[in-house]
N, C-alpha and C positions, 0 to 999 in steps of 0.2 A: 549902638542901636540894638534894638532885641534882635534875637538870634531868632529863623525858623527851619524846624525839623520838617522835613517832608516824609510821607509813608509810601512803599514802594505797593503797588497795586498794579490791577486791570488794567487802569488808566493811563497808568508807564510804560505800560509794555513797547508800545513804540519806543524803539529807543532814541528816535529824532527827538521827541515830546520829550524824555526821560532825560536826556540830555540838559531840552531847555529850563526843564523845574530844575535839575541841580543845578545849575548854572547859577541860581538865585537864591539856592537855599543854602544853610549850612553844616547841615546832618541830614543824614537821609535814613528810615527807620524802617525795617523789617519787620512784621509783625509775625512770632511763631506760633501765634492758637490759630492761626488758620492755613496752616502748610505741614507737610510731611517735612522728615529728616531730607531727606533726599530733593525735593524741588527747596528747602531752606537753602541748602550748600550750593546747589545751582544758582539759585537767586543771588544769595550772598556773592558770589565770584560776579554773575551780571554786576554788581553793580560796584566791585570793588576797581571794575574797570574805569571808571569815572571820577577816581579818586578823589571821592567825597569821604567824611567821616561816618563808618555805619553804623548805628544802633539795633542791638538786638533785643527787642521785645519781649519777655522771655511767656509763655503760657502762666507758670506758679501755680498754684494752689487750686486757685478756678477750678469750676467745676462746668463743664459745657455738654450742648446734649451731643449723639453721634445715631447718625439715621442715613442709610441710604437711599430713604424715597421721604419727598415733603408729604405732612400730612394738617391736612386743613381741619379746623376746630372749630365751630361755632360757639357762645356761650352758653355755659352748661353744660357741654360734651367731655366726656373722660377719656384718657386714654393711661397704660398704665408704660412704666418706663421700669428700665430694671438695672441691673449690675453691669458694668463692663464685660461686654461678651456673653451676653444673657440673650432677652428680647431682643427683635429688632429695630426698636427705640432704645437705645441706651444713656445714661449717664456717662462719662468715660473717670469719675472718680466714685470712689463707692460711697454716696453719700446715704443709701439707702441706713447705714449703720450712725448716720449725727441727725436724722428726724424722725417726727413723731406725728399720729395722726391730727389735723385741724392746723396745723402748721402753715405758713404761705411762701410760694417759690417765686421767685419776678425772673421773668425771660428776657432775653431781648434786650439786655441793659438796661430792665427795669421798666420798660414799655406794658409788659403782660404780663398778669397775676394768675397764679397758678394756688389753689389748696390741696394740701395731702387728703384727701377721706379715707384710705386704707392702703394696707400694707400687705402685703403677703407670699411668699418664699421667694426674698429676693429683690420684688419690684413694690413701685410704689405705683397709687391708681389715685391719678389729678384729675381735677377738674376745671374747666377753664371758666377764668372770669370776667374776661374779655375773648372777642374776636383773635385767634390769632393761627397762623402756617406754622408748624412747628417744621422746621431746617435743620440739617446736619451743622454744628460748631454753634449752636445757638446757646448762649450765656444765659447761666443760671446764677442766681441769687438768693438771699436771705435777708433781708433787715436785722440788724444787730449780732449778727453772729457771722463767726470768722468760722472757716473750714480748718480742723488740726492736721491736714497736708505737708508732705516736706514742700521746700518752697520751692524746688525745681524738681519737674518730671523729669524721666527717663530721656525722653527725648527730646527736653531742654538742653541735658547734660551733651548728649551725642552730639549736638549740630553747636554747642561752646569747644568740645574737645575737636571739630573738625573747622573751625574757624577763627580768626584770629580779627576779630570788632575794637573797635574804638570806645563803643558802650554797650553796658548792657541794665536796660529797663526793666528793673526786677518786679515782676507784677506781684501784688496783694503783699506787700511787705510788711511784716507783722513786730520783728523787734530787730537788735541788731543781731541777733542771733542767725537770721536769716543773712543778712549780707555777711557774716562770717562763714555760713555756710556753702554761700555762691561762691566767695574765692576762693575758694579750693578748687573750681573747674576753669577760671579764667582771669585772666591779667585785665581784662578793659576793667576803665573804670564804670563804678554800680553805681545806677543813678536808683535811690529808693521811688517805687510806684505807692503812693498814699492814696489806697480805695477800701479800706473800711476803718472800724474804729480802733482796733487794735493799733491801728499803724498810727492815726491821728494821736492817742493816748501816749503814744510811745515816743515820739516826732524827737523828742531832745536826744535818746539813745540813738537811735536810728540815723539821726544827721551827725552826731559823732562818728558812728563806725563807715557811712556809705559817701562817695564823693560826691554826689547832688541828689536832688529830689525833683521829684514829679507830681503835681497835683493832678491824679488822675480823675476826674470830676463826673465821670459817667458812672462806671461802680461806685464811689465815693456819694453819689447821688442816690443810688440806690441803698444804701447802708447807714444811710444820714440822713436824718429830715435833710429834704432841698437846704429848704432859708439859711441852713446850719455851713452851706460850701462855701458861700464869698466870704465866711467871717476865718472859716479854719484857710481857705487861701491868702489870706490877709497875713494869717498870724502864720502861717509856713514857712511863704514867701522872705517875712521877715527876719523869724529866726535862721532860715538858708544864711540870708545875707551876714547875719551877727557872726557866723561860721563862715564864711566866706567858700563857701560852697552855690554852685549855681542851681537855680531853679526853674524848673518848669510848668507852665501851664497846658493841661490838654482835654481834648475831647470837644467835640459840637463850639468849635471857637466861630466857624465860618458855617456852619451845619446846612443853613438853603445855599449854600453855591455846590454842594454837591449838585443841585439841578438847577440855577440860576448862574446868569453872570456875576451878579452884583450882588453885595453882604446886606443883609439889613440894617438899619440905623443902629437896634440893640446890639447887632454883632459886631460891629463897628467901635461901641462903645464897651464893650467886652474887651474887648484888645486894649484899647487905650486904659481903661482900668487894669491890665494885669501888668502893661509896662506901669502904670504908674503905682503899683503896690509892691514893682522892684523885681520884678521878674527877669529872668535875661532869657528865656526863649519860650518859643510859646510851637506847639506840635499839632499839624493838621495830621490827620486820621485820616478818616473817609473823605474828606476833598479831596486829596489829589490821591488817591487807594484809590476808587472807583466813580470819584468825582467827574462833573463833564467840564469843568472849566478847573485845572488842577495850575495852571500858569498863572491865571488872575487871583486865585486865592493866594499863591504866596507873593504877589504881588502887593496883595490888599496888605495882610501881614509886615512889609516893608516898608508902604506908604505911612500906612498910620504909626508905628512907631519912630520913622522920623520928624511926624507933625510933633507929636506926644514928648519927643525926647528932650527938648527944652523944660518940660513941663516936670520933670521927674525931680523930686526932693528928697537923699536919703532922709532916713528914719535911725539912722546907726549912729549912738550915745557916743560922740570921738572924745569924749572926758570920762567915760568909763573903760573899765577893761572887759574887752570880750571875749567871747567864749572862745575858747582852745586855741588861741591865737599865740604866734612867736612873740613876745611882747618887743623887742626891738622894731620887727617888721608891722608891728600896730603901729606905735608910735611914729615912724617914718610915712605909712601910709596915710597916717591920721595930717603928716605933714603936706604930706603931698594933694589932697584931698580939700586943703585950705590955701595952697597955693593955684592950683587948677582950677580952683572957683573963681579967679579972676580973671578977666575979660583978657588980660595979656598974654594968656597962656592959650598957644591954640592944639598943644599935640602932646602926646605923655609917648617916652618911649622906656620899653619896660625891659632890660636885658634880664633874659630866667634860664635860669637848669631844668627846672621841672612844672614852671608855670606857677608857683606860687605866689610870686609878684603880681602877675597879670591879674590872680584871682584877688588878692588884699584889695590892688586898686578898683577893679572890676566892680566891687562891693558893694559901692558909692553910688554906683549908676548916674557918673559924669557923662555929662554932656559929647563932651569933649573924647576924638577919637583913642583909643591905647594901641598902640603898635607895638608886641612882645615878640620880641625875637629870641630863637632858641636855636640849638644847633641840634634836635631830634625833632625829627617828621611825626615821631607817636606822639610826644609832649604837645606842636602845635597841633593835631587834631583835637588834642584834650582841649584844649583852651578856644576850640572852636563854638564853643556853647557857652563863653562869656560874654555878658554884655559889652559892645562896641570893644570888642579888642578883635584886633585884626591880627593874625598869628603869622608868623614870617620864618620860613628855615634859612639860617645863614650857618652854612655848613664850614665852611673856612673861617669862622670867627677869631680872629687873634686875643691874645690874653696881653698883649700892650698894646697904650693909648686903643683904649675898648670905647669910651664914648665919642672922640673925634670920627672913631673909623665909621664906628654905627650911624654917628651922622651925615659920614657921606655914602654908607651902605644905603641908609633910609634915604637921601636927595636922588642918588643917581635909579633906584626902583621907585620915585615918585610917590615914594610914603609920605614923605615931607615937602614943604618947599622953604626956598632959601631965606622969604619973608617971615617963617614961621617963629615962635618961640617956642622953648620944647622945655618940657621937665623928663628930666634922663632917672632912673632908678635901675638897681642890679644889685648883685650880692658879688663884692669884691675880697681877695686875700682871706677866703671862709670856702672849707668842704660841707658847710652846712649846705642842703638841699629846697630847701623852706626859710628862706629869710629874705630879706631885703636890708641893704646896710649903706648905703649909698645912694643919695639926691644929690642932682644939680642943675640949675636950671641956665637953659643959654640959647643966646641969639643963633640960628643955624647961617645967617648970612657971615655973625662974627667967628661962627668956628671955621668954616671954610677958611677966610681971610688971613686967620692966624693958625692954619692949620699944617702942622709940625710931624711928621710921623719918620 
């Protein structure tokens, strides 16, 4: 079933509440453009208590405004903005030096248009083209142009080098140049953030060098004609999967339950289009950040992707060869992928070292549940954001008779049952890390019965 990421916010702060959203989601995500070094680190440890899988959001390149007092605009009123540590409207990246006058700025994630009319020592003096509060952390933008930023700030770096995350959501990611950059500060895996065109352009290097992608569709909206998002999440999505890399959908998924119970039809139908275009997880934002109903949204999120998950048909050519795949563990998965399409198979169970199994079969976006056992707690957080795989540490795992024991490791914790058929996969008598070399498929009633150890 899709995976849901939850954002830590306001609305968590109880930690009774905070509890019960993790309880039901599967990643829980940090956002650093709107927190210091210092309450990040705090945060981070709140919620490492819960051990859930964290995601850190990283700020990147963005460019946002910083103001100590709200200041209200009517349209046509100017106000002028300056350098980092200049005025007391600022920018906090110096973008005074990448525009020019007549130019247009969108705030707000693109909600409010802003024009340069002059420039001078330092600041820039807008004018507004709508109604709008200009806020301290408020998002700036461009249409068609990317900011030449390194891709992580200063205090990106600091709160990776004082944290130890499960993921990290690299915002505004422009080539893979960027995610070779970020791993030099940190081991989680880099999920690429896709919100402008740079990144879109670039989508085939960038999902070689990074371990999943993010369609971030609020920036990406603003950077892209609209009409231009469902077709480039279409073709992301897909190529993720041809990589066997996981993908994500975000932003305004649930957007009226920030203040309503209940999703609209359209949002509703948003979800069930992103699991059916192959997505394996989809990330509420401000629902459950500052949402009033943060429980029922990732509820909503679970409901519809198990209506939806019958309904899902890979898209992945299993008679060609895909991209950067082990070709051994293609063709095994290609196998398994054709045997789990039939109605007698009801449970895949996937023995891994590093989660590569789970992710080959994962790809498919079968029906049918995957149970990946590993004997590392980091590995199963990773494979937390695969579709329908349930991640399992068996720390004692024997290296004889590995598929009889797994079958009654998985019976006796209620992964399986004894009426089940199971297709088993693992990489046997191989220090390779990334492969699968081994299928078989068996009655769990009849391993029990003739079980030998």
């Amino acid at each position: 079933m899709v995976k849901v990421i939850s954002t830590y916010g306001p609305s968590l702060y109880d930690n009774k509440v905070l509890g019960q959203v993790l309880a039901e989601s599967d990643v829980v995500r940090l956002n650093l453009s709107h927190t210091t070094v210092a309450d990040a680190v705090r945060e981070f440890n709140i919620l490492r208590k819960f051990g859930r899988p964290i995601m850190l959001d990283t700020s990147g390149p963005e460019v946002r405004i910083r103001t100590r007092e709200k200041v209200a605009l009517e349209k046509g009123d100017r106000i002028r903005i300056g350098r980092p540590g200049g005025v007391p409207v600022c920018f906090d990246q110096d973008l005074y030096s990448f525009v020019k006058v007549g130019e247009l700025l969108y705030l707000d994630d693109g909600m409010v248009e802003m024009e340069i009319v002059s420039r001078s020592k330092g600041t820039l003096e807008l004018e507004a083209h709508d109604k709008v509060t200009i806020k301290d952390r408020m998002s700036v933008n461009m249409k068609g142009r990317t900011f030449d930023f390194p891709i992580l700030k200063k205090p990106d770096i600091e709160i990776l080098h004082s944290t130890a995350p499960s993921f990290i959501a690299l915002s505004f990611t422009r080539t893979a140049r960027d995610v070779k950059d970020a791993r030099k500060h940190t081991n989680a895996k880099i999920i690429a953030k896709i919100e402008n065109w740079d990144g879109v352009r670039n989508i085939d290097q960038i999902l070689r060098e990074a371990d999943g992608v993010m369609i971030a569709r609020g920036d990406l909206g603003v950077e892209v004609p609209a009409e231009e998002v469902p077709i480039i999440q279409k073709e992301i999505i897909d190529l993720a999967n041809q990589y066997a890399k996981p993908s994500i959908v975000a932003t305004q998924v649930l957007y009226s339950m920030i203040s309503n119970p209940a999703p609209t039809r359209a949002e509703v139908s948003d979800i069930a289009n992103a699991v059916l275009d192959g997505a394996d997880a989809i990330l509420l934002s401000n629902e459950t950040a500052v949402g009033k109903y943060p429980l029922n949204a990732v509820r909503i999120i679970k409901k519809v992707g198990r209506r939806i998950a019958p309904y899902v048909k890979t898209k992945i050519n299993c008679a060609g060869q895909a991209r950067q795949l082990e070709p051994i563990s293609q063709i095994l998965s290609n196998t398994i992928y054709s045997i789990a399409s039939n109605k007698e198979i009801d449970k895949i169970v996937v023995i891994t070292r590093g989660g590569y199994g789970a992710q080959m079969i994962s790809r498919f976006k079968l029906p049918k549940p995957i149970i990946a056992i590993t004997t590392n707690p980091e590995v199963a957080s990773h494979m937390s954001l695969l579709y329908n795989v349930t991640p399992v540490v068996w720390a004692t795992m024997p290296k004889k008779h590995m598929l009889p024991r797994a079958a009654l490791f998985c019976l006796e914790h209620g992964l399986v049952e004894e009426k089940d058929t199971v297709v088993f996969t693992a990489a046997v008598r191989t220090q390779k890390k990334d492969i699968i070399n081994l299928v078989e498929v068996h009655s769990i009633k009849d391993m029990m019965q003739n079980l030998e150890l």
